[in-house]
C-alpha positions in Angstrom: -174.9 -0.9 -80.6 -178.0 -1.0 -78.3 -180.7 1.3 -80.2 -182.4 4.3 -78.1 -186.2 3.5 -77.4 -188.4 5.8 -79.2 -189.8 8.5 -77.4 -192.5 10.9 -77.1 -192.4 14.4 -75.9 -195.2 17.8 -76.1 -194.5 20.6 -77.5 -197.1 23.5 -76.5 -197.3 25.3 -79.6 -198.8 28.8 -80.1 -200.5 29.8 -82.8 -201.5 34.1 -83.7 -203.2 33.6 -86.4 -202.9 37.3 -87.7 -200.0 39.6 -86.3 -202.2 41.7 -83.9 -204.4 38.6 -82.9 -204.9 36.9 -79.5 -203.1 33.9 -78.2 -204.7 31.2 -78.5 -202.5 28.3 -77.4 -203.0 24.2 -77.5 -201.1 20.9 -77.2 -199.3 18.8 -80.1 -197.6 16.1 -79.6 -194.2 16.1 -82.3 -192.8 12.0 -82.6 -189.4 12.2 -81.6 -186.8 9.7 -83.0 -184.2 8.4 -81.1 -181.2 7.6 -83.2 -178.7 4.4 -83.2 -176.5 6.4 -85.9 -173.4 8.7 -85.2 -170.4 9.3 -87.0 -166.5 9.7 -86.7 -164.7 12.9 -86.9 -161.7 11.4 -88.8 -163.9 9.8 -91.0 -166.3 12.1 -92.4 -165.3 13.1 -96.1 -164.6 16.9 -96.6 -167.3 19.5 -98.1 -167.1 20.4 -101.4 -165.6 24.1 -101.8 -168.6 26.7 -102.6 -168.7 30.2 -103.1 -172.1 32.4 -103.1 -174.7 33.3 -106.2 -176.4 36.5 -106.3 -179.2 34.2 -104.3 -177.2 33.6 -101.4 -177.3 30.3 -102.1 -174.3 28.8 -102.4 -172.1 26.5 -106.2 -169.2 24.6 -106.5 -166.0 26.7 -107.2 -163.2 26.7 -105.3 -162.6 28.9 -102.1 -160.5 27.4 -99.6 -162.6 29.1 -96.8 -165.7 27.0 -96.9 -163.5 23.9 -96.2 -161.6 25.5 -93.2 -162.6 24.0 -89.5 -163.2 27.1 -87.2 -161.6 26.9 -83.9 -163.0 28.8 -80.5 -159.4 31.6 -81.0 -159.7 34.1 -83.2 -159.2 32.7 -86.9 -156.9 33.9 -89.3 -159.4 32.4 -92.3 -161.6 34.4 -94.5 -164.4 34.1 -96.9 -162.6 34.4 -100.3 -165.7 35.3 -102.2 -165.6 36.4 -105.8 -162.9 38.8 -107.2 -164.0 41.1 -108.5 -162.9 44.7 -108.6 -164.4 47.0 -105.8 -166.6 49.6 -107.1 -166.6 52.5 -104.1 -167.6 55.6 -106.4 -170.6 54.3 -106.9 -171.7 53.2 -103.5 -170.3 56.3 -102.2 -172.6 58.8 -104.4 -175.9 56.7 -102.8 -177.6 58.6 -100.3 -176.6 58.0 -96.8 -173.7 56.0 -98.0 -171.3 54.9 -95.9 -167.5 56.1 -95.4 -166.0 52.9 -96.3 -163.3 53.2 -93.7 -164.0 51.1 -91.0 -161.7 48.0 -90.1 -163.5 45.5 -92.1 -163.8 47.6 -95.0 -160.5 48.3 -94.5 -159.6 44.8 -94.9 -161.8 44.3 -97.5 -160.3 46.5 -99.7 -156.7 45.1 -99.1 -157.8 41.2 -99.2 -161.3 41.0 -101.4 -162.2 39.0 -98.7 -164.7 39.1 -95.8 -163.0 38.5 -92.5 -163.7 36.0 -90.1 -165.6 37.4 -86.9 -163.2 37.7 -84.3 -165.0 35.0 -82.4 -166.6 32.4 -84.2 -168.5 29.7 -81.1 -169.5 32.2 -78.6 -171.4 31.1 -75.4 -174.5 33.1 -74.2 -173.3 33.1 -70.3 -169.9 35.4 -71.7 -172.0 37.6 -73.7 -174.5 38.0 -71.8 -172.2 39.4 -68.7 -170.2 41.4 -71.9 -174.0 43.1 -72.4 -174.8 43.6 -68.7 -171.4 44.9 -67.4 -172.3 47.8 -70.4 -175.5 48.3 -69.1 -174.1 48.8 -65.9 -171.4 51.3 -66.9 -174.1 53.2 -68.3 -176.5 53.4 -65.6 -179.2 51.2 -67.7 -179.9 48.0 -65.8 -183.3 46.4 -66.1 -184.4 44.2 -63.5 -188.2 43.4 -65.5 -186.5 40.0 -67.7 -187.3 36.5 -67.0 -184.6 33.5 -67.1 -186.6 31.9 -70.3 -184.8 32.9 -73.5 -186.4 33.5 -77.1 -185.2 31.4 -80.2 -186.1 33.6 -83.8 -186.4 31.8 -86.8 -185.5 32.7 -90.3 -186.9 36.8 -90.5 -185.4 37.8 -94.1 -186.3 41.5 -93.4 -189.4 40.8 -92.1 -189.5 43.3 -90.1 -192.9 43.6 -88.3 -193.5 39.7 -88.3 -190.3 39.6 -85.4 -191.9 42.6 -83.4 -195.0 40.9 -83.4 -193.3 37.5 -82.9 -191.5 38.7 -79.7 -194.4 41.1 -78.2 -196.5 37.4 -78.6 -193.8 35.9 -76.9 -193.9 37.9 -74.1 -197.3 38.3 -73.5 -198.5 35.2 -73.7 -195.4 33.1 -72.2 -193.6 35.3 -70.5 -195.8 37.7 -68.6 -195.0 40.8 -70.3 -191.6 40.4 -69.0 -188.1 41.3 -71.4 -186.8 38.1 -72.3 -183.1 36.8 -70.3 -182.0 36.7 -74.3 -183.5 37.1 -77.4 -181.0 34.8 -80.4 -181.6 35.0 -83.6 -180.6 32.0 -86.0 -179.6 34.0 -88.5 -180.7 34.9 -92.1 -181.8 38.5 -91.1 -181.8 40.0 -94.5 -182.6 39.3 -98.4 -186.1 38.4 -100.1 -188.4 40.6 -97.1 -189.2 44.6 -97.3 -186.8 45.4 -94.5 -183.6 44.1 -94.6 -181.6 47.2 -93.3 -184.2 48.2 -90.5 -184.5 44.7 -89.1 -179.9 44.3 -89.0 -180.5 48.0 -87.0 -183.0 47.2 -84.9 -181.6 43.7 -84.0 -178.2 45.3 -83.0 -180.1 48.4 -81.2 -182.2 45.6 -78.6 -180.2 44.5 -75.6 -179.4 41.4 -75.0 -180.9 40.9 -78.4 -177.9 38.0 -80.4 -177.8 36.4 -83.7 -175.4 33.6 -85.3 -174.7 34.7 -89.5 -176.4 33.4 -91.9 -175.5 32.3 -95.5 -177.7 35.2 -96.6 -176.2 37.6 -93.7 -172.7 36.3 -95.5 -173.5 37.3 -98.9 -175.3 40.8 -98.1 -171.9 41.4 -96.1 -170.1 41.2 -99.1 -172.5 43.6 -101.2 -172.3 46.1 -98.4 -167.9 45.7 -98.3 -168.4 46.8 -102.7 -168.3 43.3 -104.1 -168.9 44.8 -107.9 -170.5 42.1 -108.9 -172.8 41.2 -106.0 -173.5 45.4 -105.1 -175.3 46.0 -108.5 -177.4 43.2 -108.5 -181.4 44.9 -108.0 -181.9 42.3 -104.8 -179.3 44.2 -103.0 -180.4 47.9 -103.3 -181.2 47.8 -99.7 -177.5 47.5 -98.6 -177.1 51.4 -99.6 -179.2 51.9 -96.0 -176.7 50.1 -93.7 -174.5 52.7 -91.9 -170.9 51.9 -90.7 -172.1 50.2 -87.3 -174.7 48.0 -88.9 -171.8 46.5 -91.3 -169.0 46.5 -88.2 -171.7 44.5 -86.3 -172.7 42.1 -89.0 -169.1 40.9 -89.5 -168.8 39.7 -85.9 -171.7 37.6 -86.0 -170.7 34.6 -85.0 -171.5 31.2 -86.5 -172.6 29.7 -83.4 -174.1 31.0 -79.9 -174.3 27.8 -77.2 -176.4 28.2 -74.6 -174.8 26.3 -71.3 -177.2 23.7 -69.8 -176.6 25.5 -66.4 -179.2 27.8 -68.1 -181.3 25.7 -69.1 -181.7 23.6 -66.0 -181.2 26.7 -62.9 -182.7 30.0 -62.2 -181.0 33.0 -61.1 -181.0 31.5 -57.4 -178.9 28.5 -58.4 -182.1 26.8 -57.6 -183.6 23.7 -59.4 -185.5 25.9 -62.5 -189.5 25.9 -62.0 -189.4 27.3 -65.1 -189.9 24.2 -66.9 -190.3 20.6 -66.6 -187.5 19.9 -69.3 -183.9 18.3 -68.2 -181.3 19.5 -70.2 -178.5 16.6 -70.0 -176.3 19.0 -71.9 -176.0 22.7 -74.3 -178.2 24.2 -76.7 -176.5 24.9 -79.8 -177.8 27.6 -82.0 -176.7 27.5 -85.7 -177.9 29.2 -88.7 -178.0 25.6 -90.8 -176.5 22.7 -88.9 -174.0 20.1 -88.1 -172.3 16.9 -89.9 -173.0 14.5 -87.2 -169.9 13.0 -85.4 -167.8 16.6 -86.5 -166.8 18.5 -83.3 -168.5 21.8 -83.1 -165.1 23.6 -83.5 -164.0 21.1 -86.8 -167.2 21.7 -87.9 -166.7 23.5 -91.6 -168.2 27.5 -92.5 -170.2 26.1 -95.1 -171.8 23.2 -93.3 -172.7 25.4 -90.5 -174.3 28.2 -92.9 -175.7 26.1 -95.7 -176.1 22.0 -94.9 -180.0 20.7 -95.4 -178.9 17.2 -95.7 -175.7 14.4 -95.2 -175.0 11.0 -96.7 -174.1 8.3 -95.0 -170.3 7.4 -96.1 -168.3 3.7 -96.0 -165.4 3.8 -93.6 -162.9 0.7 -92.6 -164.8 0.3 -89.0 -162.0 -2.1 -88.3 -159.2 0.4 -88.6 -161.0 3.5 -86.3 -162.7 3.3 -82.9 -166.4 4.6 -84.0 -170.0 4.1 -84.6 -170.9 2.5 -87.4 -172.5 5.1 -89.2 -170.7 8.4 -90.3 -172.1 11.2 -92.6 -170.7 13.8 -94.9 -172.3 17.0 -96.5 -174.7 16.3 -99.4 -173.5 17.8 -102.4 -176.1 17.3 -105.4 -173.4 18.4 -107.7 -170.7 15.6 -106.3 -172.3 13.1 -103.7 -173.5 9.9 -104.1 -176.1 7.7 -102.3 -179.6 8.6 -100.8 -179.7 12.3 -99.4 -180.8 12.3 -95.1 -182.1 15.6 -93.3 -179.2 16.3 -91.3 -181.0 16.4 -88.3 -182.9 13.4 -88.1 -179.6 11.4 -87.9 -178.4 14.0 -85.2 -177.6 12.4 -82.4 -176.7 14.6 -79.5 -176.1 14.6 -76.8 -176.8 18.4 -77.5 -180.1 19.8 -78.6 -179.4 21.9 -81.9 -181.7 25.1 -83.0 -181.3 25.9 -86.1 -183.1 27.0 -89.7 -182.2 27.3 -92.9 -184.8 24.8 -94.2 -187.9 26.5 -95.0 -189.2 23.8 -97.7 -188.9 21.4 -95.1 -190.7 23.4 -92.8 -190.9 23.3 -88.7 -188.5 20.2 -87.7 -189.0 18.6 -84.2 -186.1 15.9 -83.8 -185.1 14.3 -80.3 -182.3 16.6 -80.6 -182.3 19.0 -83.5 -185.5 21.6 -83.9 -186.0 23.5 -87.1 -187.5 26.7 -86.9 -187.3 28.2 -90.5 -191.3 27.8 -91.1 -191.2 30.8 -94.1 -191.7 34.1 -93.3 -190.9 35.4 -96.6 -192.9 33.3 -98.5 -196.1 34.1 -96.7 -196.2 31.5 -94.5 -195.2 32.0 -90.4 -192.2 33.2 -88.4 -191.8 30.8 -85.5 -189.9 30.9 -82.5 -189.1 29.1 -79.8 -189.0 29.3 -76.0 -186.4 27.9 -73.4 -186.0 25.8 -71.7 -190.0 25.2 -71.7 -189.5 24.6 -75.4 -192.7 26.1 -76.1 -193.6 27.0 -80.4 -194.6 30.5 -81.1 -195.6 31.3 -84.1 -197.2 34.3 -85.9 -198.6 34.7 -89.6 -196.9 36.5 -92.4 -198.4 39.2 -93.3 -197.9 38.5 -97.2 -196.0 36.6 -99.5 -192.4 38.6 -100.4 -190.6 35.9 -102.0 -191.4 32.8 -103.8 -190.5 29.5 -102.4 
C-alpha cells in the first residue's frame, strides 16, 4: 500500500476570551496526518454489550441493542436499558410534570425500553427542505441566512456558553447573518446548570439539529421513569422537560451527513466563494465516532455514542480482499493491545465532526475533527464553521463539573 504524503492545512481559529468579549481572530496551523491504515468491515470484531451508569457513561452487561448495526429504514431495535420497575406516581406529583402519554412513553411503559428514532442517518439537504417547507406553510420564511453552517460542540446544559458561541459565530464569521444550519453533536444535557432550557431552546431554533448523545440517551431514559436512573440527584432537572421536549429528544438521530454538494456549491449552483476548501466527499456529524473500515449504516449504537479509542485486530489478509490494518472498539474491561484515538487512524474519504472526548481536548485529524474542548469543566465551548472550517471558541463561564 502506497502511504499518503503528510500534509499541512490552517485552521483560522477564533478565540472570545470571555462570553461578551470581542473577536479577536488569528492563524494556527494544526499537523494533519495522512493515514496508510483502514480496516475491513467483515473483519472488525464486535463491541462488547454495554448498558448506561447513573454517569451516562457507559459498563459491560449485556443488552443486545448496543451491538445492533443501524440501517438508514426505520429500525425495529431498542435500547434495553436497565429493568427496573417504572415509578410514574412519583414523577407525576413533580411540578410541571408531564402526562406520560405520549408515543414513546407509551412504549416505554409496554417494552422498558427506549425506542429507536424513527430515522437513525439523516442527511442535512432532507431536513433541511422538511424545516423550510414548514416555514413556508406558516408564512415564516427568512431570506437573512448564509450557505456556511455551524458545528456545536459538547454544551452539557450550558446554556449561555452556546448563545454566546453562536451570536460569536455570526458576528464575526458570518456577518450577522442566521446560519444555513446550526448541528449540534450532541451531549446537550447532564453535569451544566441548564439542561432542560438548553433541549427547549435547541428544538425551539429553526433549522437548529442535533445527533444524541450517550448523555442525551441516558437522561431519555430518566425522563421515560427509569426508577432507578429518575431518583438519582444528577437528574432532578428532567422533572422540567414537557412532553415535546421528550417526543423530540427520542428522534434524534445518531447521525446528520452533510452532502459535499453543500460543502462545495452555493445556492446558485455556482462554484462556492465561500471557502477555499474542496470537499472530495460528506461531512459526517456524530456524537463519538466511527470504527474505521465499518460502513456508516453497520456501524454499532454504542460505537457511535461512546467510542474514544480502537485496537488494531489480526485478520487472515489472505482469506479477505482488505487493507492491512482493521480496528475494533477499545474495551478496557475486555480488549487487548495498545489503545489508538479512533480518529487518528480514520481514514476517510469522509471528514467526521464529532465530540465526546473532552480529556483529549480539540482534535484536528486529516479527516476527523474533535470539538468537545470542555464546557462543563470550565474550560471552552468550540465550534466550528463550514465549509471554511474556521474554530470558534468561547470561554466557560465557570467550572460545573469536574473532569
Amino acid at each position: 500500500m502506497t502511504k499518503a504524503k503528510k500534509s499541512n492545512s490552517v485552521l483560522t481559529l477564533i478565540l472570545l476570551g470571555t462570553l461578551g468579549s470581542s473577536c479577536v481572530a488569528f492563524e494556527t496551523t494544526f499537523q494533519q496526518r495522512s493515514r496508510s491504515t483502514n480496516s475491513s468491515p467483515n473483519d472488525v470484531a464486535h463491541n462488547s454489550r454495554l448498558s448506561y451508569k447513573e454517569s451516562g457513561e457507559l459498563t459491560p452487561q449485556s443488552h443486545d441493542f448496543f451491538t445492533r448495526p443501524i440501517h438508514l429504514a426505520t429500525s425495529a431495535a431498542t435500547t434495553n436499558h436497565n429493568e427496573s420497575a417504572i415509578s410514574h406516581s412519583l414523577l407525576m406529583k413533580a411540578a410541571g410534570a408531564r402526562k406520560y402519554n405520549t408515543n414513546v412513553d407509551l412504549y416505554f411503559q409496554e417494552h422498558h425500553t427506549v425506542p429507536m428514532p424513527t430515522r437513525a442517518h439523516v442527511s442535512l439537504d432532507n431536513i433541511l427542505e422538511a424545516d423550510n417547507q414548514l416555514e413556508t406553510r406558516n408564512g415564516q420564511m427568512d431570506d437573512q441566512t448564509s450557505e456556511r453552517i455551524l458545528i456545536v460542540g459538547d454544551v452539557h446544559g450550558c446554556l449561555n456558553e452556546l448563545k454566546a458561541l453562536v451570536a460569536k459565530a455570526s458576528t464575526c464569521n458570518n456577518s450577522d447573518k442566521a446560519f444555513k444550519a446550526v448541528i449540534l453533536v450532541g451531549d446537550l444535557c447532564n453535569k451544566g446548570p441548564h439542561s432542560s432550557d438548553v433541549i427547549r431552546f435547541v428544538r425551539e431554533q429553526k433549522n437548529w439539529f442535533s445527533v444524541r448523545g450517550n448523555h442525551d440517551n441516558a437522561a431519555l431514559t430518566a425522563a421515560l421513569g427509569d426508577k432507578k436512573r429518575s431518583s438519582k440527584k444528577s437528574y432532578g432537572w428532567i422533572k422540567n422537560l414537557s412532553d415535546e421536549d421528550v417526543t423530540w429528544m427520542s428522534q434524534l438521530p445518531y447521525t446528520i451527513t452533510i452532502p459535499k454538494y453543500m460543502m462545495n456549491k452555493d445556492g446558485s449552483n455556482a462554484s462556492s466563494s465561500l471557502s477555499s476548501h474542496t470537499y472530495s466527499d460528506n461531512v459526517i456529524v456524530v456524537h463519538a465516532g466511527f470504527v474505521p473500515g465499518v460502513a456508516l449504516e453497520e456501524q454499532e449504537v454504542q460505537t457511535m455514542t461512546t467510542i474514544r479509542e480502537v485496537v488494531e485486530v489480526e485478520v487472515d489478509v489472505n482469506s479477505i480482499e482488505s487493507p492491512e490494518h482493521h480496528y475494533s472498539y477499545f474495551d478496557k474491561h475486555q480488549s487487548e493491545g495498545k489503545p489508538l484515538a479512533w480518529a487518528q487512524v480514520w481514514n476517510g474519504p469522509e471528514l467526521v465532526v464529532f465530540g465526546h472526548d473532552a480529556k483529549r481536548g480539540l482534535q484536528n485529524e486529516k479527516y476527523a475533527i474533535g470539538l468537545d474542548s470542555g464546557a462543563c469543566y470550565g474550560k471552552r465551548l468550540t465550534g466550528i464553521i463550514l465549509p471554511d472550517r474556521r474554530l470558534v471558541s468561547v470561554e466557560s463561564e465557570k467550572i460545573h463539573a469536574p473532569l
